[in-house]
N, C-alpha and C positions, 0 to 999 in steps of 0.2 A: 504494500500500500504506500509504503516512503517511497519509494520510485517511481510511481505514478504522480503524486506530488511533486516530486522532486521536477519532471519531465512539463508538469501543468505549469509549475513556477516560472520555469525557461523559456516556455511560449511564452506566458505574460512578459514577462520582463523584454525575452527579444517582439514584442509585438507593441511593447510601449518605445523601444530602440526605435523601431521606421518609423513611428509615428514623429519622434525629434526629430530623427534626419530629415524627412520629409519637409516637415517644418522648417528647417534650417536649410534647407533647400530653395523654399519659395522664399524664405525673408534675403537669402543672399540675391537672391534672382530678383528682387521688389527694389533693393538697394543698388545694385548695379544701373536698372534700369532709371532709378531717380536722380543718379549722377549721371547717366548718357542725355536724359533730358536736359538737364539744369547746364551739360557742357555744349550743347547745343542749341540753348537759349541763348548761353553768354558769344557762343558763335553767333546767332543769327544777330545779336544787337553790335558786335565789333563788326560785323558786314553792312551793315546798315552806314554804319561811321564811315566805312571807307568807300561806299556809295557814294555819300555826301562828297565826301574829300573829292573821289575821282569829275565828279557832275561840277562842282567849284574849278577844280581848275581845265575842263574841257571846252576849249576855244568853239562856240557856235558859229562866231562869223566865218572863222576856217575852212570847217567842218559842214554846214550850210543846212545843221538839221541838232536836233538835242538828243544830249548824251539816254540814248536807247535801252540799254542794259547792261548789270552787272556780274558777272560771272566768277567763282571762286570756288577754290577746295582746299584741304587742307588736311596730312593724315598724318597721326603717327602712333604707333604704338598695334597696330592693328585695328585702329578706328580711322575712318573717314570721314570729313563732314564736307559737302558740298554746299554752294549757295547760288540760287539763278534770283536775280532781282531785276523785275522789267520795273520802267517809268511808265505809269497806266498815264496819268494827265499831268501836264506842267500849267501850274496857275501865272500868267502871265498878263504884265497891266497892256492894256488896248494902244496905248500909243509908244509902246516899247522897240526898241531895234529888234529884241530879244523873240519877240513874239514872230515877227519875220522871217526868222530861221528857222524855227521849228514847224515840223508837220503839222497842216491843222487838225489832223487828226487824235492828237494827244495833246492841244494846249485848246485851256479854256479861257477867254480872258475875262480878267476883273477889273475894274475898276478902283480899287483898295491899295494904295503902296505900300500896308503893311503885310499884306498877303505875298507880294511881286516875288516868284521866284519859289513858290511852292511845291512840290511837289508829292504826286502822289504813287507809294510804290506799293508794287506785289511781292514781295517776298518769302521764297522756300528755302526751307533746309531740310536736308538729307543728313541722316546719320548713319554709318552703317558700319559692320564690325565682322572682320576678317570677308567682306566682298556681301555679307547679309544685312539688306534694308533694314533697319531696329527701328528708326524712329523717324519722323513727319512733322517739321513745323511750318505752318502758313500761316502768314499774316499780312494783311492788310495795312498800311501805315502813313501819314504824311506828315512831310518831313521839310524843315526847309535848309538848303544847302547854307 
């Protein structure tokens, strides 16, 4: 009869064991995933910056159209993050030089010169880790250079 307990015991105990690992499985996997997000946040808002930067210093009269999109990636460690950031509309004042370079297709103009030079982007980020998509951020945003 001691052997029979003895044998019930050891299931319990290794049956209460999978249930920690398990556990200790999904909170390791919960945490990894809330640092892939939150390093891929602080990507998507340093791409943002360097949007701006790149739309400030891109010559339109040169160029004879406004700075389009911006594109970036960046890996290491065996994660990637990628960013594509089109310019949806550029708010631009009605009697502007500015306004004349750009397509009219993505400038809306205003009237306001506190507005002048606004813009509105689309921006993605991709994260992904050893060549697998993990994570998606999109946003909406306007921004002035």
């Amino acid at each position: 009869m001691g052997l029979i307990q003895a044998m019930a015991m050891m299931l319990l105990v290794s049956g209460m064991m999978l249930m920690v690992l398990k556990y200790a499985s999904i909170s390791s996997k919960h945490t990894a995933d809330s640092y892939l997000h939150e390093q891929a946040e602080l990507y998507l808002n340093s791409s943002i910056e360097k949007a701006l930067l790149a739309i400030s210093a891109y010559d339109r009269k040169k160029e004879r159209k406004c700075y389009p999109e911006f594109i970036d990636s960046n890996s290491s460690r065996g994660k990637e993050f990628s960013v594509h950031i089109k310019m949806e509309t550029y708010y631009l004042l009605e009697d502007s030089n500015d306004s004349k370079y750009c397509d009219e297709s993505i400038v809306t103009l205003i009237t306001t010169p506190e507005s002048h030079g606004m813009v509105m982007m689309d921006v993605e980020v991709n994260a992904s880790i050893d060549d697998v998509l993990t994570k998606r951020i999109i946003r909406r945003t306007l921004q002035r250079p």
